[in-house]
C-alpha positions in Angstrom: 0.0 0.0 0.0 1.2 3.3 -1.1 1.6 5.9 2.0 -0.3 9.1 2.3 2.8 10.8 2.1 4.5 9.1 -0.9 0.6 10.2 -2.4 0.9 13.4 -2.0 5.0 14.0 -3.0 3.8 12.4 -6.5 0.9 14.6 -6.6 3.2 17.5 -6.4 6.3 16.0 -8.5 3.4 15.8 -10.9 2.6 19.6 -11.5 6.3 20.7 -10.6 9.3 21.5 -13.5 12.0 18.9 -13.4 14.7 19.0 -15.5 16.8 21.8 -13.1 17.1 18.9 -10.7 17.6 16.1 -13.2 20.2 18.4 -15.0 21.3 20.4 -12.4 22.1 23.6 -14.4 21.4 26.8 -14.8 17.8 27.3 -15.4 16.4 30.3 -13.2 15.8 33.5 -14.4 16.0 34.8 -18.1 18.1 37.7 -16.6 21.5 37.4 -15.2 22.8 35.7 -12.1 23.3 38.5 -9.9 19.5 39.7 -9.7 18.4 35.8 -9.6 17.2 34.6 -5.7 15.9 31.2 -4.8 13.2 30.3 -1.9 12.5 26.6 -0.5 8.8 25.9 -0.6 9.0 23.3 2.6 6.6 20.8 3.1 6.9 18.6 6.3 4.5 15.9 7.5 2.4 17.1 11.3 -0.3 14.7 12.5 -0.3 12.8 9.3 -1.0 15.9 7.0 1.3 18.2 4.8 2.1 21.5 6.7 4.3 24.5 5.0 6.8 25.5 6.9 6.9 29.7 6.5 9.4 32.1 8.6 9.2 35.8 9.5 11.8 37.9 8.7 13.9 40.2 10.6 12.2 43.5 11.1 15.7 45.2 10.7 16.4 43.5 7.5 17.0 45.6 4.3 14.4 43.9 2.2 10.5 42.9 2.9 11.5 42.9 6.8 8.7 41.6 8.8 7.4 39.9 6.4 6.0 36.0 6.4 8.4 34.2 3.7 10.1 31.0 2.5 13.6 30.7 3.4 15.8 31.8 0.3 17.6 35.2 -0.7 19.8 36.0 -4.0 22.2 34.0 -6.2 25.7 34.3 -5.0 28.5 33.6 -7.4 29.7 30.6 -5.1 26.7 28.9 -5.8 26.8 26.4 -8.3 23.4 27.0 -9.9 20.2 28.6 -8.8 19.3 24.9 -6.5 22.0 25.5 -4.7 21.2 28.8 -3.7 18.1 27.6 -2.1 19.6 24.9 -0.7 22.3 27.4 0.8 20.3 29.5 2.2 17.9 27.2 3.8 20.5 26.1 5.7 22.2 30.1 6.5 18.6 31.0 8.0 16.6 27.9 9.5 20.0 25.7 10.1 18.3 22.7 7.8 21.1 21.2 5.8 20.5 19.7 2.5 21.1 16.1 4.2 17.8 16.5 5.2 16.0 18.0 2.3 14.2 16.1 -0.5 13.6 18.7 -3.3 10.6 17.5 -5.8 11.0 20.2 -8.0 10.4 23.5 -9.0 7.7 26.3 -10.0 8.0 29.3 -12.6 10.3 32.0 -11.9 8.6 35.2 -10.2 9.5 39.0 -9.9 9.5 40.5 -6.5 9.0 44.0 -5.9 12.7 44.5 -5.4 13.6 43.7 -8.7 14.9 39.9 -8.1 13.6 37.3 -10.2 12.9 34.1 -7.9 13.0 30.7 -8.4 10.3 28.6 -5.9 11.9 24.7 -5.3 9.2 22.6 -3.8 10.7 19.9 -1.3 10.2 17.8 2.4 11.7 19.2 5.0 13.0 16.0 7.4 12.7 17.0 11.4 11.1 20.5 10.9 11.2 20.4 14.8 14.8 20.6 14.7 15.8 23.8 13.5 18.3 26.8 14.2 17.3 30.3 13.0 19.8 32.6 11.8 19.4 35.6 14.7 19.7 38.3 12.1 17.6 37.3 9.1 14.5 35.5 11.0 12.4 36.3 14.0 11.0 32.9 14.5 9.2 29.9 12.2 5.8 28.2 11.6 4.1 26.0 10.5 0.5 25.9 8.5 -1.8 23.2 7.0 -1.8 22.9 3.2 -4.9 22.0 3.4 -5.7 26.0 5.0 -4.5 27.3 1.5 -6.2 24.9 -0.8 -9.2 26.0 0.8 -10.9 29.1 -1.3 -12.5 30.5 1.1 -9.3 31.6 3.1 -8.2 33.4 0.3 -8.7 37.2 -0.2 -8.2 38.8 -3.8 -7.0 42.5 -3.7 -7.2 44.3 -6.9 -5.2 47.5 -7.5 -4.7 50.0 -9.9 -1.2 51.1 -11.5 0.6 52.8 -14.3 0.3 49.7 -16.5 -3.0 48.6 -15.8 -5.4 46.7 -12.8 -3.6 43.9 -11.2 -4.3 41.7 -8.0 -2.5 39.9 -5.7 -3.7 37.3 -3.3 -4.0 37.6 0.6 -4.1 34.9 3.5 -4.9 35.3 7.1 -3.4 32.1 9.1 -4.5 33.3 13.2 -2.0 36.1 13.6 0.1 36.2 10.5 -1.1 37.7 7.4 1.1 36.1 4.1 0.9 38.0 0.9 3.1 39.4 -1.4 5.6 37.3 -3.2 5.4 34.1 -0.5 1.5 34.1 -1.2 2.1 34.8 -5.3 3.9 31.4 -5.1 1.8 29.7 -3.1 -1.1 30.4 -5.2 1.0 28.9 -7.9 1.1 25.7 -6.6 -2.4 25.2 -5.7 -4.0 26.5 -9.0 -1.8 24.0 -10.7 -3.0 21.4 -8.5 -6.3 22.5 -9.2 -6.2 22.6 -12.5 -5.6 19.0 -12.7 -9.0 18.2 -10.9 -10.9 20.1 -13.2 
């Protein structure tokens, strides 16, 4: 018998790009290296469901400070491609090393509003209860059911209007923490495409 959590990996690896981590080359952004960034979109398994592990970021930070995020931050030229870079800094700010991550694969590239093109990896996180933040960089961690953003009705659509036109961004309120912005933009990614396939 196949495992609830061997179901749902497969369901992911299903609607996730591959052939960065099959390759493992140089595949991020269509720009250059030094304004590419890389997030980990960690999954890890609480009472038998699939939780997202999200972080807060320090409110002295130079960029989106305060905010609710994945752990990630820019290409550096050490880094051997744009995996590594998550990798990297997964470990820099939650002290996970990449011993105990299982990447499935990857989403499309997004813009933030700092100008950094970002690539999303999608992967299990092993021991999420065993972590060590980075003092600096994040103000503490937490968890939240998938299940919570699948669910349409805890999702609130903002519409705005700007020089080139009406756009609209999505909005989640999980108890105290409010995720929007690029963390949300990615994780409505993920469960459209998973969505799409139902339909």
């Amino acid at each position: 018998m196949i495992s609830l959590d061997s179901q749902f990996k497969q369901q992911i690896k299903r609607q996730l790009n591959q052939k960065l981590i099959a390759d493992d080359v140089w595949l991020g952004s269509a720009l250059t290296s030094e304004r590419a960034a890389a997030v980990l979109f960690p999954f890890y398994w609480h009472n038998q469901e699939p939780w997202v592990l999200l972080t807060q970021r320090h409110s002295q930070l130079k960029h989106h400070s305060g905010q609710v995020s994945f752990p990630g931050g820019a290409y550096e030229n050490q880094d051997k491609n744009i995996r590594h870079t998550a990798l990297r800094e997964t470990e820099e700010e939650i002290g996970v090393p990449k011993s105990r991550i299982e990447l499935w694969g990857f989403l499309d590239s997004v813009e933030s509003i700092s100008g950094f093109y970002v690539t999303p990896f999608v992967g299990e996180i092993k021991e999420a209860d065993n972590l060590a933040l980075c003092d600096h960089e994040v103000e503490r961690t937490f968890g939240v059911p998938f299940a919570f953003f699948q669910n349409p009705d805890n999702r609130v659509t903002h519409r705005v209007k700007t020089a080139a036109g009406e756009s609209q961004y999505a909005v989640f309120e999980y108890k105290d923490d409010v995720i929007w912005g690029l963390t949300a933009q990615i994780i409505v990614q993920l469960v459209n495409r998973l969505e799409t396939t139902r339909l």
